[in-house]
C-alpha positions, 0 to 999 in steps of 0.5 A: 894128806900130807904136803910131801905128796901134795908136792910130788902129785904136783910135779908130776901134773908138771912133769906130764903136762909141761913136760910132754909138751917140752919133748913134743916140741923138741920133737917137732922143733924144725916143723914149724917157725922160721926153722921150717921151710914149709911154714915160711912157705904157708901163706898165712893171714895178717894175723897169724902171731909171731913164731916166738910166742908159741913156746912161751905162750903152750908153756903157760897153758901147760902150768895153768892146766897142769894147777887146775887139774892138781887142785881137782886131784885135792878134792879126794884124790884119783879115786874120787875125782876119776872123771875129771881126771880121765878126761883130763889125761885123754885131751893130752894126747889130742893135744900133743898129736895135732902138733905132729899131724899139723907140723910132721904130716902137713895135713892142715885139715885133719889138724883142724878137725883134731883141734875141733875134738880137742876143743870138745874134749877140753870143754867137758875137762873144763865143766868136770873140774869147774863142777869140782872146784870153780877155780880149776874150770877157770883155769882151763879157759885160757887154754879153750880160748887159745885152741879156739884160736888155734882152730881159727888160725889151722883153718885160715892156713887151710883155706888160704894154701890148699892150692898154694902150687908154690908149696910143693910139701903142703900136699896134705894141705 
């Protein structure tokens, strides 16, 4: 396989991956962080992190996943690794949706329970790629660890607002 399409197949995982994650935020740039009137308005616990860390932090998950999944994609391209692959492209979605259902729609429970299929969906893409090369599982676990804390954050803000008065938008909360 020569480096030119290695290269191009890479770029587009990137492009993809970090890319659909750059125009999501964009998107939602004002539904959450300091921007967001409803998010300075959640209750939130002592250890809820910084707004400033999401973008830097989703950025290099993006990349970690985006390698993993091109490194599982040299182990015999789309046609033999179609599995790992399919899974791979179907957690996507799942993970740019929670964005607009937790920040858009304000419904933090159902932002919970999308994060629990993306977790599931996450750890099977974590096993078939592990399966394929040790190396692209291990890549995906920074990602499962930080959606495991995502849940746990998206839960606590649940609990701690779902009969927060004081904040009229979190009617879906």
């Amino acid at each position: 396989m020569s480096m030119l399409i290695q290269f191009l197949v890479l770029a587009a995982f990137l492009i993809i991956t970090v890319g659909g994650g750059a125009v999501v935020g964009i998107i939602n740039a004002k539904d959450f962080g300091d921007e967001s009137p409803w998010y300075v308005a959640l209750i939130k616990p002592s250890w809820n992190p910084p707004s400033w860390l999401f973008g830097p932090m989703w950025t290099v998950l993006y990349i970690l996943m985006s390698f993993a999944a091109w490194l599982v994609w040299r182990k015999g391209g789309f046609r033999k690794q179609w599995r790992p692959l399919t899974f791979y492209f179907v957690q996507l979605p799942f993970n740019f949706a929670w964005v607009f259902i937790f920040g858009m729609a304000h419904a933090l429970l159902l932002a919970f329970i999308e994060l629990v299929v993306l977790w599931f969906l996450m750890l099977t893409t974590a096993v078939l790629f592990g399966r394929q090369f040790l190396i692209s599982g291990l890549l995906l676990m920074p990602y499962l660890c930080w959606v495991a804390f995502a849940g746990a954050l998206n839960v606590t803000l649940w609990s701690l607002n779902r009969n927060n008065t004081s904040n009229a938008s979190c009617t879906a909360c």
